[in-house]
FIKOLZA-1660 file (N, C-alpha, C; in steps of 0.1 Angstrom, whole numbers, plus 5000, padded with zeros to 4 digits):
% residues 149
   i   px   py   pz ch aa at
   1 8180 7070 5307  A  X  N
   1 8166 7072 5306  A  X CA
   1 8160 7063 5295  A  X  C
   2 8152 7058 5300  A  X  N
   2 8148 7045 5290  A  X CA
   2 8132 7052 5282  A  X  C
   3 8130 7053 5268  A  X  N
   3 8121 7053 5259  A  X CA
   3 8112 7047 5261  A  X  C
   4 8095 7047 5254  A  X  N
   4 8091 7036 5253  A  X CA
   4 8092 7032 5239  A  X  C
   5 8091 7020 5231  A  X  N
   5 8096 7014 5220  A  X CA
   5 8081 7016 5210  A  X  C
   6 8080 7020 5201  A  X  N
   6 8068 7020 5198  A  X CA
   6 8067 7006 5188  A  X  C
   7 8054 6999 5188  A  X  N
   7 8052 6984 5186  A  X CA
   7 8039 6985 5176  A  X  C
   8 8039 6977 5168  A  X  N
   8 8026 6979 5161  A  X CA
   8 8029 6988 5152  A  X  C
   9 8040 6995 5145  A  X  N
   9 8041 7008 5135  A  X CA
   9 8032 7001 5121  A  X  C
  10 8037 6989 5117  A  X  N
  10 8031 6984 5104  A  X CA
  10 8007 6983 5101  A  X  C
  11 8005 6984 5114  A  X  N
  11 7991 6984 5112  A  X CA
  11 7983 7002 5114  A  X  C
  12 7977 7001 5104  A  X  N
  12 7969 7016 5103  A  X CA
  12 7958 7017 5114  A  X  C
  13 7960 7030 5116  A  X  N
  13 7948 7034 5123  A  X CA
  13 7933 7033 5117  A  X  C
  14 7925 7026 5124  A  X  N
  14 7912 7028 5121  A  X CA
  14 7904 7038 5129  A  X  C
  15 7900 7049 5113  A  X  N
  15 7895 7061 5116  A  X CA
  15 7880 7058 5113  A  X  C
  16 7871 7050 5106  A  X  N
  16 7858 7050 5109  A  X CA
  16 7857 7039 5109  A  X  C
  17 7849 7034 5124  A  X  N
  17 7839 7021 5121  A  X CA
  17 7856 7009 5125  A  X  C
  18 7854 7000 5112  A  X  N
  18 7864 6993 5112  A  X CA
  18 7872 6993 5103  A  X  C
  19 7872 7005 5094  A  X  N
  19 7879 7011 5083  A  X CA
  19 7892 7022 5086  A  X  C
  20 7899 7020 5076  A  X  N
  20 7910 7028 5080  A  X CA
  20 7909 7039 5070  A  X  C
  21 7912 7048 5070  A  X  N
  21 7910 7058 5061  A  X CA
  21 7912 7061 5046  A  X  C
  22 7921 7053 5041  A  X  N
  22 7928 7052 5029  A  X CA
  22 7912 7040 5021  A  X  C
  23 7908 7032 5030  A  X  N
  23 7896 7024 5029  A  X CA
  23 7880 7030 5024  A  X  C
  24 7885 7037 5033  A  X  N
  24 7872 7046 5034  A  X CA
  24 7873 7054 5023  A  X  C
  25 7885 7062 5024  A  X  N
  25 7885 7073 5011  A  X CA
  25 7877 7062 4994  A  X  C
  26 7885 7052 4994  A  X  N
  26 7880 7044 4985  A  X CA
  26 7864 7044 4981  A  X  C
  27 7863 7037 4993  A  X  N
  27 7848 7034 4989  A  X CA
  27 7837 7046 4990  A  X  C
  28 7844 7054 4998  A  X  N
  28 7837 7071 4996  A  X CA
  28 7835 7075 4982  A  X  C
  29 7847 7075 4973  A  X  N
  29 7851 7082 4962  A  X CA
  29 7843 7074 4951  A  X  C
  30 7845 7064 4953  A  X  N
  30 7839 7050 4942  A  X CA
  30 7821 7057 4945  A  X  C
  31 7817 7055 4956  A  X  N
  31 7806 7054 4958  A  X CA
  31 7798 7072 4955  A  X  C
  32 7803 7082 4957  A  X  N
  32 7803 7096 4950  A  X CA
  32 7801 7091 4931  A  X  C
  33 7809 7084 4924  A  X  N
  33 7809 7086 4916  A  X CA
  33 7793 7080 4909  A  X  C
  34 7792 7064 4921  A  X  N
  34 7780 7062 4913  A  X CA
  34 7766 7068 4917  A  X  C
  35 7770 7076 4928  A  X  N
  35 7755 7081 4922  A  X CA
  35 7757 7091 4920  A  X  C
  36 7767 7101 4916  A  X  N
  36 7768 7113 4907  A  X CA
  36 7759 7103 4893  A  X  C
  37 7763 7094 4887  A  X  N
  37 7758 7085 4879  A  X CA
  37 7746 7081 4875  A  X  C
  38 7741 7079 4888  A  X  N
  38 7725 7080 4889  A  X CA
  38 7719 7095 4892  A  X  C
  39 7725 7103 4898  A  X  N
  39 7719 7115 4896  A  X CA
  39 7714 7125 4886  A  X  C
  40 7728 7119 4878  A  X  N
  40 7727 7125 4861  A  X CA
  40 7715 7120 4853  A  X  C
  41 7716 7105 4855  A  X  N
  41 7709 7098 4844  A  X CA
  41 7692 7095 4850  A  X  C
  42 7692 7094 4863  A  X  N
  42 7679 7088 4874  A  X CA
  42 7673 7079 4863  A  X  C
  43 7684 7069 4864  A  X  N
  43 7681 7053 4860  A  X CA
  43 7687 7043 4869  A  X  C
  44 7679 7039 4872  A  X  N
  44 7686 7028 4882  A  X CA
  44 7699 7016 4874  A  X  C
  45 7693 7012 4865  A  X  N
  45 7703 7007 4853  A  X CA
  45 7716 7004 4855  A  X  C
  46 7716 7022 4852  A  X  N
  46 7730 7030 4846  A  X CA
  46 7738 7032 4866  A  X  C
  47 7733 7031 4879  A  X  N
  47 7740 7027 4888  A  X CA
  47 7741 7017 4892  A  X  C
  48 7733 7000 4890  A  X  N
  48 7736 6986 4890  A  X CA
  48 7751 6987 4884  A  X  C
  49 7751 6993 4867  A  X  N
  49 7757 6990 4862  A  X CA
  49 7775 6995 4865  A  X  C
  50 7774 7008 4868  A  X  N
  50 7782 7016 4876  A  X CA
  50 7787 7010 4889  A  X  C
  51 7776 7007 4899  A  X  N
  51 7782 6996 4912  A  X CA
  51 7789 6987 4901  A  X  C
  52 7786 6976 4899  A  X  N
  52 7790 6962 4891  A  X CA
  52 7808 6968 4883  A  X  C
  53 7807 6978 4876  A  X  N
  53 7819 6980 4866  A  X CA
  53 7828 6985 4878  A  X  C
  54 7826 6997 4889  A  X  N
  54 7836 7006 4898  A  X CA
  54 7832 7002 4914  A  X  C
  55 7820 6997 4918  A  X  N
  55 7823 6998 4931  A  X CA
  55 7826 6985 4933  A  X  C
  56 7824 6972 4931  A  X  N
  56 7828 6956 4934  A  X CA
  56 7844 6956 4933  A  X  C
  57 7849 6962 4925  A  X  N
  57 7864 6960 4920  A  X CA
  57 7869 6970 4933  A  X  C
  58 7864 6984 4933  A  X  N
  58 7866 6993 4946  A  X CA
  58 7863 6985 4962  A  X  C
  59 7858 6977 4963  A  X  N
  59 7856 6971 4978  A  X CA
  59 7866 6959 4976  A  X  C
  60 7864 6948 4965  A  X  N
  60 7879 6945 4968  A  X CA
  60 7890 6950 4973  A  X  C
  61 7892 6964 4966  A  X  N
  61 7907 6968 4961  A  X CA
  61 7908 6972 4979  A  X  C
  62 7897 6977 4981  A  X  N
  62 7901 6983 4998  A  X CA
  62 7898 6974 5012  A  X  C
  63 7893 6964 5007  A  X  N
  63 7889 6953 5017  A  X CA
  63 7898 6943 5019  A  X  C
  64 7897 6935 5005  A  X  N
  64 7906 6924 5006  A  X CA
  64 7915 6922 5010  A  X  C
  65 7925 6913 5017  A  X  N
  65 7939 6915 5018  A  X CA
  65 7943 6906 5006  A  X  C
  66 7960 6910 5000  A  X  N
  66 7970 6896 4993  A  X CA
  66 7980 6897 5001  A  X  C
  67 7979 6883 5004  A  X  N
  67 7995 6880 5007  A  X CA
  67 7998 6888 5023  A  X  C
  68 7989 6890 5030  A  X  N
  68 7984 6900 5040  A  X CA
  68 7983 6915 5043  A  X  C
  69 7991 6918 5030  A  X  N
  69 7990 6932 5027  A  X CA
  69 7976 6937 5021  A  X  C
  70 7972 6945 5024  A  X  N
  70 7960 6957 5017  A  X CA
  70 7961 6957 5003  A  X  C
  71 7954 6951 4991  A  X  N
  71 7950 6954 4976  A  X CA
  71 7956 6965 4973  A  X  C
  72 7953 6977 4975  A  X  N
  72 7954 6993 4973  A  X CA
  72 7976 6997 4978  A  X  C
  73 7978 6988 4987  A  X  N
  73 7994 6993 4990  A  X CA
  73 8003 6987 4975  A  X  C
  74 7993 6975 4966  A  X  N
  74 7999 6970 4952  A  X CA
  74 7999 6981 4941  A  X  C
  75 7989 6991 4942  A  X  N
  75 7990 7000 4932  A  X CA
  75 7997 7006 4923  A  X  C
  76 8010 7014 4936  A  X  N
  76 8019 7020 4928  A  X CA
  76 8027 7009 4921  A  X  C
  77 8031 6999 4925  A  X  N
  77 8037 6992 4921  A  X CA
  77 8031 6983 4907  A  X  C
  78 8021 6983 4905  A  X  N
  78 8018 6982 4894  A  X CA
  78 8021 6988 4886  A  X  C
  79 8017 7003 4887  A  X  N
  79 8021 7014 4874  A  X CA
  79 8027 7015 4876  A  X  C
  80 8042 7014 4879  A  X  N
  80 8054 7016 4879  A  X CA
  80 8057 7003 4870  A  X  C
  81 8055 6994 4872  A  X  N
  81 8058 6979 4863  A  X CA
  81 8052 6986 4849  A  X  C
  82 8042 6990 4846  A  X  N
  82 8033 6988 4831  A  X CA
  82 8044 7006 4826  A  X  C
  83 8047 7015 4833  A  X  N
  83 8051 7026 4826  A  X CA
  83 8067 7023 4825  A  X  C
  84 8076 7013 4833  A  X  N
  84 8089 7012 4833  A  X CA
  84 8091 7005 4817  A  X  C
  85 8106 7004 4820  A  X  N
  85 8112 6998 4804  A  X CA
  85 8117 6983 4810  A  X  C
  86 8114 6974 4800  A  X  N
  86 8118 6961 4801  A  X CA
  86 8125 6957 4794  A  X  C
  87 8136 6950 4796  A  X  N
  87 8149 6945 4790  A  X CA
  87 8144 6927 4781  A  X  C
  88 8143 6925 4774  A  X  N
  88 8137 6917 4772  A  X CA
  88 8147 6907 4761  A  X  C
  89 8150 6895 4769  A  X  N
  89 8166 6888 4760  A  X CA
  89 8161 6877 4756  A  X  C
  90 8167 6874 4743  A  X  N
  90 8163 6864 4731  A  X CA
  90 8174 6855 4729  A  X  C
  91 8173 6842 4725  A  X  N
  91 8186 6840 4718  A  X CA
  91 8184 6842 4704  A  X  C
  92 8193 6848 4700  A  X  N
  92 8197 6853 4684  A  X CA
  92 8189 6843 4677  A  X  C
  93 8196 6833 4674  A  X  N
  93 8194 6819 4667  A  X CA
  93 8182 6815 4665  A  X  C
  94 8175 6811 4677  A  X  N
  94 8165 6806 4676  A  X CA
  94 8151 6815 4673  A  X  C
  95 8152 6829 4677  A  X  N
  95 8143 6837 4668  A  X CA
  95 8137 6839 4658  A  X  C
  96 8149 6835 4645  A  X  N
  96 8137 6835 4635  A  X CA
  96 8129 6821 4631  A  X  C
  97 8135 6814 4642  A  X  N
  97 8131 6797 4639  A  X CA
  97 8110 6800 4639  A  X  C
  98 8104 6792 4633  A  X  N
  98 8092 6794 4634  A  X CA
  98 8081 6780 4642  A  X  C
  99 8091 6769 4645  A  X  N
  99 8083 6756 4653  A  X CA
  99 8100 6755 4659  A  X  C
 100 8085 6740 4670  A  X  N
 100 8097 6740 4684  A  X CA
 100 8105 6727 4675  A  X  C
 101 8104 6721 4664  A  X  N
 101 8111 6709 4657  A  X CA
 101 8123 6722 4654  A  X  C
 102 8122 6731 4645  A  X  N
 102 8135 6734 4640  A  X CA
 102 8137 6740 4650  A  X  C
 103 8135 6747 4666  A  X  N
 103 8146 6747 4682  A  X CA
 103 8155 6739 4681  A  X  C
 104 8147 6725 4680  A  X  N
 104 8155 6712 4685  A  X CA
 104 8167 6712 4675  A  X  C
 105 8165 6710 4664  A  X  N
 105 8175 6708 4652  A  X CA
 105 8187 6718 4655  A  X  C
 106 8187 6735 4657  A  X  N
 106 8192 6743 4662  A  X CA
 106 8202 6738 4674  A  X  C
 107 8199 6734 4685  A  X  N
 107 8203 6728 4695  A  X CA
 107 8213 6715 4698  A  X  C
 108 8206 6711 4687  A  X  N
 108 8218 6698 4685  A  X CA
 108 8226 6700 4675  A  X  C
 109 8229 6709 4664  A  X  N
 109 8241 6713 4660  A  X CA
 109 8246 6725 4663  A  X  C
 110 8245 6721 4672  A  X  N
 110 8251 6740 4679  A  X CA
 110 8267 6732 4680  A  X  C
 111 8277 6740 4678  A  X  N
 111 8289 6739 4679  A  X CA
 111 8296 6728 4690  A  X  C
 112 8300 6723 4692  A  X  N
 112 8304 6712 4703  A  X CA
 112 8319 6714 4710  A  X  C
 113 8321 6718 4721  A  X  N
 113 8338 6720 4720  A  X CA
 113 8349 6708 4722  A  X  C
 114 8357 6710 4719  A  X  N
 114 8365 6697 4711  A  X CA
 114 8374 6694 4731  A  X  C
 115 8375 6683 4731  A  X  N
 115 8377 6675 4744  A  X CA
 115 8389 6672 4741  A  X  C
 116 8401 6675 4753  A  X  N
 116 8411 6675 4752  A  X CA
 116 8419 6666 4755  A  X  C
 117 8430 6660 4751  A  X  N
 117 8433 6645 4759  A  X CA
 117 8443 6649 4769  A  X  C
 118 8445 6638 4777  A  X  N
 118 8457 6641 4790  A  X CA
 118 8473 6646 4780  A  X  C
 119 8477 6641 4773  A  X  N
 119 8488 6644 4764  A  X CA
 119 8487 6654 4759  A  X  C
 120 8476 6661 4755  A  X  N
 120 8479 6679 4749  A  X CA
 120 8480 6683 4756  A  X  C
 121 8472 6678 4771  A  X  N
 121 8473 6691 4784  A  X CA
 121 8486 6692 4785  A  X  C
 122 8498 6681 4786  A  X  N
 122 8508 6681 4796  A  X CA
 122 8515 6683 4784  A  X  C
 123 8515 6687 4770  A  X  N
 123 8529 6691 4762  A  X CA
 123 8524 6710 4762  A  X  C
 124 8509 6708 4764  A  X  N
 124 8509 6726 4767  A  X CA
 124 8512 6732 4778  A  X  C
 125 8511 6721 4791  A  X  N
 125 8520 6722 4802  A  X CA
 125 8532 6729 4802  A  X  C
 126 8537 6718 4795  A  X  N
 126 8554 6721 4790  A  X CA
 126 8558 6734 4788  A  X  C
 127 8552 6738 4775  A  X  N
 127 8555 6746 4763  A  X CA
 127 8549 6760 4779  A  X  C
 128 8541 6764 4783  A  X  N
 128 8539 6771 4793  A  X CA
 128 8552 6775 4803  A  X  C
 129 8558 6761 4805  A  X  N
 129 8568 6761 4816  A  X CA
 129 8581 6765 4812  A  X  C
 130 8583 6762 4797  A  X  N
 130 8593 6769 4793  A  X CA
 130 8595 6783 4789  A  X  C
 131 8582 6787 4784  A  X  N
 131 8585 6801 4781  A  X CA
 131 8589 6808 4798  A  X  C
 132 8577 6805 4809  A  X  N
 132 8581 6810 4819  A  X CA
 132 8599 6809 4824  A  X  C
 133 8604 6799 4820  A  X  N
 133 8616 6798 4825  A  X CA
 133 8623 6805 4817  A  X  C
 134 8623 6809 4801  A  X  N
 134 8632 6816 4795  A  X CA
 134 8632 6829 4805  A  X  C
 135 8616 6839 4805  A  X  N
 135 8615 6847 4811  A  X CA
 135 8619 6855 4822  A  X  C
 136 8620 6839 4835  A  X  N
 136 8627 6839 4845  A  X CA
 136 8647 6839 4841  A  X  C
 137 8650 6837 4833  A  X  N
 137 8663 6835 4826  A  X CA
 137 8667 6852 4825  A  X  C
 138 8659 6857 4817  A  X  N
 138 8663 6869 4815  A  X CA
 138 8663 6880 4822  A  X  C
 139 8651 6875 4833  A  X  N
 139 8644 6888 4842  A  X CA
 139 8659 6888 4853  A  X  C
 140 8666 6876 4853  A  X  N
 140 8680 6874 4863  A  X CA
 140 8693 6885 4858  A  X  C
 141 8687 6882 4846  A  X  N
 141 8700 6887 4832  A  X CA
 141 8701 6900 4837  A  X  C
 142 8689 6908 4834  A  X  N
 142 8689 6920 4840  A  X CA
 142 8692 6926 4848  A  X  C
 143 8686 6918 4862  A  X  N
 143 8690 6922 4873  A  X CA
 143 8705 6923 4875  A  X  C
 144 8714 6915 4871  A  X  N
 144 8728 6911 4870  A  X CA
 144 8733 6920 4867  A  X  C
 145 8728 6931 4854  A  X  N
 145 8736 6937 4852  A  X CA
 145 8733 6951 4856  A  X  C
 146 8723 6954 4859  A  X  N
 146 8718 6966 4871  A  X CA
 146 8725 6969 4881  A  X  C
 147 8727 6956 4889  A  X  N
 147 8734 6956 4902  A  X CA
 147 8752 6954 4899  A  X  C
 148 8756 6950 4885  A  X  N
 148 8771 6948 4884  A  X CA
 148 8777 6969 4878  A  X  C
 149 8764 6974 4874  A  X  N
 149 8772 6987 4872  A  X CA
 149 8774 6995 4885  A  X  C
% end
């Protein structure tokens, strides 16, 4: 028996007009406030100034899209960034330096590691190969006499 596939999950339903609800609630709520604002005060003023400070920022926040997503779906994710803990890494050294001249200075005597020649590699070669073969020497020793009791 075959389903049908539902298509389109990622777009919201538009519940008024050409708004979606979460839109609406916005500019409903924003817009309650400012003339609760002007109701209090019955200055025109004091709701210019109320539209201007909460509802311009509120009709972006539920209109605009970023990045094709809805303003308002960024939210949590905001306050989650500003209340979380940040790890925040320094180099030791250069921290208490106070200009970017003593960085540089810092940087260029930073310790240098010493370059090895073909001849040290191959006598530490060596010295490697022999201990392994003593080891192999004895690990036989052993066995020899394990297996001779």
């Amino acid at each position: 028996m075959q389903f049908p596939v539902p298509q389109f999950t990622d777009v919201e339903d538009k519940i008024i007009g050409s708004l979606t609800f979460k839109q609406f609630g916005i500019i409903f709520g924003v817009g309650i406030v400012v003339f609760l604002g002007y109701s209090l005060t019955k200055s025109l003023l004091v709701a210019i100034f109320l539209f201007l400070l909460l509802g311009l920022p509120a009709l972006g926040l539920a209109l605009v899209p970023f990045n094709g997503r809805p303003m308002y779906s960024f939210i949590g994710k905001l306050v989650s960034f500003f209340l979380s803990t940040k790890a925040m890494v320094f180099h030791k050294e250069a921290s208490s330096l106070k200009s970017a001249d003593n960085l540089k200075d810092v940087q260029l005597s930073a310790p240098r590691q010493e370059t090895k020649t073909a001849a040290d590699t191959q006598t530490r070669l060596q010295q490697v190969q022999e201990i392994l073969n003593k080891t192999a020497s004895q690990e036989s020793e052993i066995i020899k006499k394990n297996y001779s009791n």
